[in-house]
N, C-alpha and C positions, 0 to 999 in steps of 0.2 A: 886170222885177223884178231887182234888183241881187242877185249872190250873195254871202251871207254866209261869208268863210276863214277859219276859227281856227286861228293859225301855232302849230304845236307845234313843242316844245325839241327840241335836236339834240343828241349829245352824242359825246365820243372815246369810242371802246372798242377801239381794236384800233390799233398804231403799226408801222412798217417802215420800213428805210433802207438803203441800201446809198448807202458815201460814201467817198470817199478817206481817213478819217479812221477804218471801221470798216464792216464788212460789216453788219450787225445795230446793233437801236436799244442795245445797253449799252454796247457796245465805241464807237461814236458819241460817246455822251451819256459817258463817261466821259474818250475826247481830247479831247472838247471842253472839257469842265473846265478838264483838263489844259494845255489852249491847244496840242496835240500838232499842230501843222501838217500837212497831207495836202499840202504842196507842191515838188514834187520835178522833176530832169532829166525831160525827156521820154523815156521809151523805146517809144512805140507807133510809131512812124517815124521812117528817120534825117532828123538836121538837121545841116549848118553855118552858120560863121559869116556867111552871108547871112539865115540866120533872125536877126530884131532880138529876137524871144523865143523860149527854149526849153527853159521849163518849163510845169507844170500841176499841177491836180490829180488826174492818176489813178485810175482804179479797177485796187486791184491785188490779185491772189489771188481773183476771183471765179470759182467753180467752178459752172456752172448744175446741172450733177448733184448735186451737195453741196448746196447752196442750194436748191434746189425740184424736185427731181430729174426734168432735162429732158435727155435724154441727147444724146450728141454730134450726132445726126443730125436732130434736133429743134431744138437749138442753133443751126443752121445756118441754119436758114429763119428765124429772127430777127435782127434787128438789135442792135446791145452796146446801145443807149438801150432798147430792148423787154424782153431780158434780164434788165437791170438794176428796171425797174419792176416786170417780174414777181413778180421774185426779192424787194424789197421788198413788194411784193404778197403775195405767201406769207406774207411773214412777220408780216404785217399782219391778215391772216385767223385764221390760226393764236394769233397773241396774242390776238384777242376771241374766241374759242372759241365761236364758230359755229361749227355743222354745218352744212356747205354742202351737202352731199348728201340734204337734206332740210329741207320747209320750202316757203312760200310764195313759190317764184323769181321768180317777177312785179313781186314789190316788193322785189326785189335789185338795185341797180343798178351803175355805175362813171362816174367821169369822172377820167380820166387824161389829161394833155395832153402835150404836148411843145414848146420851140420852135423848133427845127429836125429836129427827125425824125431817120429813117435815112440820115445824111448820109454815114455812115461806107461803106453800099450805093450810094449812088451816085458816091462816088468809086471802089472796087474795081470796080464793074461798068462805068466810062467806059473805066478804064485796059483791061478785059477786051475794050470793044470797039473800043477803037483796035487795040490787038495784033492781036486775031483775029478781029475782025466781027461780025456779028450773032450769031452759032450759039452764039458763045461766051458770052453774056446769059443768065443765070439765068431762070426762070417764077417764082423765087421772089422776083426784085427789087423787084417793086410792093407786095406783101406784106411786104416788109420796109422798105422806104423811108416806106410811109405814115405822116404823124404819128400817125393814128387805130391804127396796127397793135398797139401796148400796152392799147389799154383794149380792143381786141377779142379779142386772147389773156386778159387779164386775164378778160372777161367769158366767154369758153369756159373756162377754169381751174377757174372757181367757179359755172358754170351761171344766170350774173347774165342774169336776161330780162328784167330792165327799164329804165331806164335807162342808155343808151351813148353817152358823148359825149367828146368829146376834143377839149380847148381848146389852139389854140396864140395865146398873146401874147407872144412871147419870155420874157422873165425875169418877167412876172409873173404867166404860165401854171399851175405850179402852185397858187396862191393863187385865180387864179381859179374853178379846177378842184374846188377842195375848198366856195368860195363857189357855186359853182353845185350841187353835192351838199347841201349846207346849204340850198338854195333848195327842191330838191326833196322834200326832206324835211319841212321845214318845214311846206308845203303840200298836204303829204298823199299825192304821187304818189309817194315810195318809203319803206319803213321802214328799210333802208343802204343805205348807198354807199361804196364803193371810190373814194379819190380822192386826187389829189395828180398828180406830176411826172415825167417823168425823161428825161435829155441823157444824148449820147456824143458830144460833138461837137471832141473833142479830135482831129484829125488835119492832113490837110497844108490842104486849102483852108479851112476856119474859121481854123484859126490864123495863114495869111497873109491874109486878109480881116481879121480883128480888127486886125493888126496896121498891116495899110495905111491904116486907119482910127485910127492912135494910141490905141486903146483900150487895150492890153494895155500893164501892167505891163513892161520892159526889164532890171528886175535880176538878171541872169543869174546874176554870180557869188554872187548870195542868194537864191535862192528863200523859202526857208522866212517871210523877211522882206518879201517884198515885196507882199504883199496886205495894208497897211496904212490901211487908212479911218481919216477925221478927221485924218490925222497930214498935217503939213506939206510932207513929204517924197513922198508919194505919186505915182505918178506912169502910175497905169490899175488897171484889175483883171485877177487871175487865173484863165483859163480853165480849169473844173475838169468834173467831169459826175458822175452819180450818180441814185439815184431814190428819194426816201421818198412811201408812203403812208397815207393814215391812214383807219380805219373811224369814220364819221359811224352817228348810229345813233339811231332814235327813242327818246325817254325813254321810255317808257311800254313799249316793245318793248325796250329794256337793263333795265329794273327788272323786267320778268315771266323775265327767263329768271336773273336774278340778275346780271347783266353787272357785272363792275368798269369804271365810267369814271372818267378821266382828266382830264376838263375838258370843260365844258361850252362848244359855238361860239354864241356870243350876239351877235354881228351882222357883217355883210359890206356893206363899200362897196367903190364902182369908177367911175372918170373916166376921164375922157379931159384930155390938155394940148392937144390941137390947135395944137400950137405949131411941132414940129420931127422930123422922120420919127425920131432918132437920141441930140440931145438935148433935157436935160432944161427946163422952163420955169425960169427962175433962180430967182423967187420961191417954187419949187414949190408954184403955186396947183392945181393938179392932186389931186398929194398929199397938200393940206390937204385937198383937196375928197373924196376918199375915208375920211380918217379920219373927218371927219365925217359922213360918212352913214354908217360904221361905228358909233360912238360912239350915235348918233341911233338906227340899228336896234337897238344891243343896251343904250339906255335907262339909260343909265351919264354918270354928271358928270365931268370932267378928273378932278377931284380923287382919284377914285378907280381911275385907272391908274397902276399901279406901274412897269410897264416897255414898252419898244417894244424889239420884234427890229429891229432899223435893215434897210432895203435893203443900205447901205451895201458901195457897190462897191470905194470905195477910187479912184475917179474924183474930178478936180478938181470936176466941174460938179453931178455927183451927189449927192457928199457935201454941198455947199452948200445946193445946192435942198434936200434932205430934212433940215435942220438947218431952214432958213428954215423950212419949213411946221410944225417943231413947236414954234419958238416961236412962232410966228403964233397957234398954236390954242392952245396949253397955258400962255401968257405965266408968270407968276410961276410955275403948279406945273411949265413945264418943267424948273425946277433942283430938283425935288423927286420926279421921277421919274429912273430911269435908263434907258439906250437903249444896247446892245450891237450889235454888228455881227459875229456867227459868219463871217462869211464871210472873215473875217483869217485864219480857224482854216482852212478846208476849198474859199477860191477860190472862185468862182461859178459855180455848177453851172448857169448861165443857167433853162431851163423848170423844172428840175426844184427851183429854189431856194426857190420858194414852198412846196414841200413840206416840206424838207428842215429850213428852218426853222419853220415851224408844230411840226412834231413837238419842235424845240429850244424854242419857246415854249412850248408843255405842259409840258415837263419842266420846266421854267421855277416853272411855278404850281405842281406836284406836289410838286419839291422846294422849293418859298423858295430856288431860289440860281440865281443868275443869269451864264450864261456871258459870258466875257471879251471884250472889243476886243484881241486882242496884238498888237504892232508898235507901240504908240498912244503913242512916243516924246516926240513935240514937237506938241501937237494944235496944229491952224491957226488964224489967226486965225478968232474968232469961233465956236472950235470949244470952248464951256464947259460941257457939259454933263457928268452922270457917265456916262462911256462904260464904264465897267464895266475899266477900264487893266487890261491882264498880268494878273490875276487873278480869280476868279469872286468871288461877293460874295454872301454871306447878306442872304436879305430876306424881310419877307412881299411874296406876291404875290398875290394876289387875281384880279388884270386886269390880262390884259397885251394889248399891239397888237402883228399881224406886219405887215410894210410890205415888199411887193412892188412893184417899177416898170420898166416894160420900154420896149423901143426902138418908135418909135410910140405914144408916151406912155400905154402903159398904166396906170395905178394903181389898187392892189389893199390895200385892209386889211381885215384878221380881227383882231375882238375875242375872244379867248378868256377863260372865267372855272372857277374855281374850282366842284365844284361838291360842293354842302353837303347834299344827301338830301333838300331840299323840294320 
């Protein structure tokens, strides 16, 4: 006998970010507006002119005692990417105003991913054991290097006993992360979830990897300008790190305790390209194929999406494919929708980007106003869509798509909607 699953609604109730652009979701959500760039000289390590790039997006001024108060020595046995989720994580909680110290922990869960982990520990801890040898190797290295190490302090933090998982697909790990909490939920096996993103992966080996790879942006003497998607001129993306979370949360469990939500997750798709360990498929048939099994889960027609968070790296091959795939699917109403790329504003937080924009897509539908593409000078050919140019743009939004796409062709869309009290 076949079992019968009836998918219950998911809903936002609780948001968190820590981002080069703004420790907390207001200060975030209100540079972003602003188009206030978080891209600056590097200062976590020195560079010269053999570095081909040496800027980023930064995390600057995080305090973990101030922020979710973890003091120095507790500090220590975490990784900056851990910290940083945490710390988003706090504040993630803290806004949907749960009590976590009571209550049915069972059906609490998290899925926090990352896509490179504690990269930052295992460069300090090689160079520790070249110099001085094994002795000099921390106990605390494996606990802090693991990807899984943030959704498991996360889930000690908030006494979450039920679901714990920790997705890495590179960059379109946070999306996945918050799609896989959405699954769970849906299906009955938890009532929240903690979920979303978060990278530290600005240091010396990510940054001369990316760059050996021609990925990274080169405009040294501009930063603030050079994470420019769609634009002609482009020439890689900005490696940036940061972590937002968001609480997913059953409707029926946010409606009995009084919860304010934020926007309702009304469907989740994900592909595969099978195409290319690194890039992307040209056609971006991948892409397309995610949106639409988004669109198809959360039972919505083209006509009625007003905006897509773009991936939009600000990569030749990228930006192209994710253009292709939404004329492909959206034909005539792609020029009748708008499609933004925040990550002009705040660089690419790579795992943690899926998060980081979901939360900017909420805000998106809360307020009707839609953050900007800046740099979006000279758009490329074939690049006609309203990209939302240097300045934010009043709209209703109803339904918006976040579009995450990571190296090993992952693709990730989250249809978010508005939601109305029925």
């Amino acid at each position: 006998m076949l079992r019968t699953i009836t998918l219950r609604r998911v809903v936002v109730t609780g948001l968190g970010a820590v981002t080069d652009i703004g420790l907390d979701v207001p200060s975030f959500w209100s540079n972003l507006l602003a188009g206030q760039s978080g891209i600056a000289a590097i200062l976590g390590f020195p560079q010269n002119d053999d570095w081909t790039t040496r800027f980023g997006g930064e995390i600057k001024g995080f305090d973990p005692e101030k922020h979710m108060g973890v003091d120095g020595r507790e500090a220590k046995r975490m990784d900056r990417f851990c910290l940083y989720g945490l710390g988003a994580a706090v504040e993630a909680a803290r806004d949907c105003g749960i009590d976590f110290t009571t209550g049915n922990f069972e059906r609490r869960g998290v899925a926090i991913g990352s896509g490179i982990g504690g990269i930052d520990t295992i460069e300090t801890s090689h160079l520790k054991l070249m110099q001085g040898g094994p002795r000099k190797v921390s106990p605390f290295v494996v606990p802090r290097l693991m990807v899984n190490a943030c959704a498991g302090q996360v889930s000690i933090r908030f006494n979450l006993q039920g679901s714990n998982i920790a997705t890495a697909t590179a960059c379109a790990t946070g999306s996945h992360s918050i799609g896989s909490g959405y699954h769970m939920i849906q299906r009955g096996d938890a009532d929240v979830i903690l979920a979303g993103g978060a990278e530290a992966a600005i240091g010396p080996v990510a940054m001369s990897a990316f760059s050996a790879m021609k990925a990274l942006s080169t405009r040294n003497s501009d930063p603030t300008r050079a994470s420019r998607p769609f634009d002609k001129d482009r020439d890689g993306f900005v490696l940036a790190e940061g972590a937002a979370v968001v609480v997913l949360e059953e409707l029926e469990h946010a409606r009995a305790r009084g919860a304010r939500i934020y926007a309702e997750l009304l469907g989740y798709g994900c592909s595969g390209d099978a195409f290319h360990i690194a890039a992307p498929d040209q056609e971006g048939a991948g892409a397309f194929r995610s949106m639409v099994m988004a669109l198809k889960d959360a039972q919505l027609n083209l006509d009625q999406i007003a905006y897509i968070n773009a991936h939009g790296t600000s990569t030749q091959l990228g930006d192209k494919a994710e253009v292709a795939a939404v004329k492909r699917l959206f034909g005539a109403h792609t020029y009748k929708l708008a499609m933004s790329s925040t990550k002009s504003v705040t660089g690419h937080a790579l795992g943690a980007a899926g998060g980081i924009e979901s939360v900017a897509t909420i805000l998106s539908i809360v307020h009707n106003t839609l953050p900007p593409t800046i740099n979006l000078d000279h758009p490329d050919e074939g690049m006609d869509l309203n990209f939302v140019a240097h300045t934010p743009q009043q709209r209703p939004t109803d339904f918006a798509i976040n579009n995450s796409f990571g190296f090993g062709g992952h693709n990730t869309s989250l249809v978010f909607g508005r939601y109305r009290g029925d």
